[in-house]
C-alpha positions as CSV (number, residue, x, y, z in Angstrom):
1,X,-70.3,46.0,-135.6
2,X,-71.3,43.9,-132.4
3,X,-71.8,45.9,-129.9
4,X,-72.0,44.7,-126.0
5,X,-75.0,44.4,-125.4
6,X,-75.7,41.4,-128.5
7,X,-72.3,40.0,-127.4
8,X,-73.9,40.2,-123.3
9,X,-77.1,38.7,-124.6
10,X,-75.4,36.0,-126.5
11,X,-73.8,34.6,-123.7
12,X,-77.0,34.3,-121.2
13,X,-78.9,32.9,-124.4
14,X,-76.0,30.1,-124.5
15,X,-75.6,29.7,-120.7
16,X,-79.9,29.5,-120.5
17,X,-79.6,26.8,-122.8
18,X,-76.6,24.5,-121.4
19,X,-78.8,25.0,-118.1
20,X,-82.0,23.5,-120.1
21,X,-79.9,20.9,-121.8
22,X,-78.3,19.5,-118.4
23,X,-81.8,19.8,-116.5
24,X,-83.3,17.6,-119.2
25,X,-80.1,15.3,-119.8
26,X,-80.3,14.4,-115.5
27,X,-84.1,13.7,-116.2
28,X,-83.7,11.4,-118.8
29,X,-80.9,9.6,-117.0
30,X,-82.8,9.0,-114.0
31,X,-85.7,7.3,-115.7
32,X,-82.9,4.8,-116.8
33,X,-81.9,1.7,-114.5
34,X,-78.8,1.4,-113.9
35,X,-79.0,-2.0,-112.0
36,X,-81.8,-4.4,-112.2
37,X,-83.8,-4.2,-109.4
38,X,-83.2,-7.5,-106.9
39,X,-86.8,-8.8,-105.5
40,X,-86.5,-11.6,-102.8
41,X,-88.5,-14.9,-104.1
42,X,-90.6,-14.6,-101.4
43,X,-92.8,-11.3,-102.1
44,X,-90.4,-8.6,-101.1
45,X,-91.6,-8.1,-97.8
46,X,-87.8,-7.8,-96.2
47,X,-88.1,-9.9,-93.4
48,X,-87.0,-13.3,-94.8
49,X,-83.7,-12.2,-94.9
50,X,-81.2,-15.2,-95.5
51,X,-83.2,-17.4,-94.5
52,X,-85.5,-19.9,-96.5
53,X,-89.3,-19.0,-94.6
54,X,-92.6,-20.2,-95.8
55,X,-94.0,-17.4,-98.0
56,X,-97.4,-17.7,-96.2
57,X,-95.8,-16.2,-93.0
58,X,-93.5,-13.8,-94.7
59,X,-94.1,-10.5,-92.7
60,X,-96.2,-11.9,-90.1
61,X,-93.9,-10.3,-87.6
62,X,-94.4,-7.1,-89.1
63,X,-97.2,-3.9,-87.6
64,X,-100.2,-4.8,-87.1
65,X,-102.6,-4.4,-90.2
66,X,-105.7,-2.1,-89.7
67,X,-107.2,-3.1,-93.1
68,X,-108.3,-6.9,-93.3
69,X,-108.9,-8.1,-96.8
70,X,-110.7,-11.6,-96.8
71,X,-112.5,-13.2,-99.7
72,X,-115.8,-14.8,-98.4
């Protein structure tokens, strides 16, 4: 005969594993795009907006840069 405890321990062993199964089913659906991602032509820097701009200057307006990168 079952008695209450197996019946008690049954349950939490079922509601533990819905709990793993949905915690693994969100991960694996937020690794999936759902929309491609849209990159402006320019670079992505955001300030081009509508705008056609030369992609030299794209983002010149932005902070100032503390690191310079130059190749000699």
């Amino acid at each position: 005969m079952i008695d209450w405890q197996t019946l008690l321990v049954t349950l939490v062993m079922i509601a533990a594993a819905g709990y793993a199964l949905r915690r693994v089913w969100l991960r694996l659906r937020s690794l999936l795009i759902s929309r491609p991602l849209a990159a402006p032509s320019c670079g992505g820097c955001g300030s081009c907006g509508s705008t056609k701009s030369n992609p030299q200057t794209c983002g010149t307006d932005s902070a100032p840069s503390f690191i310079s990168i130059s190749r000699q």
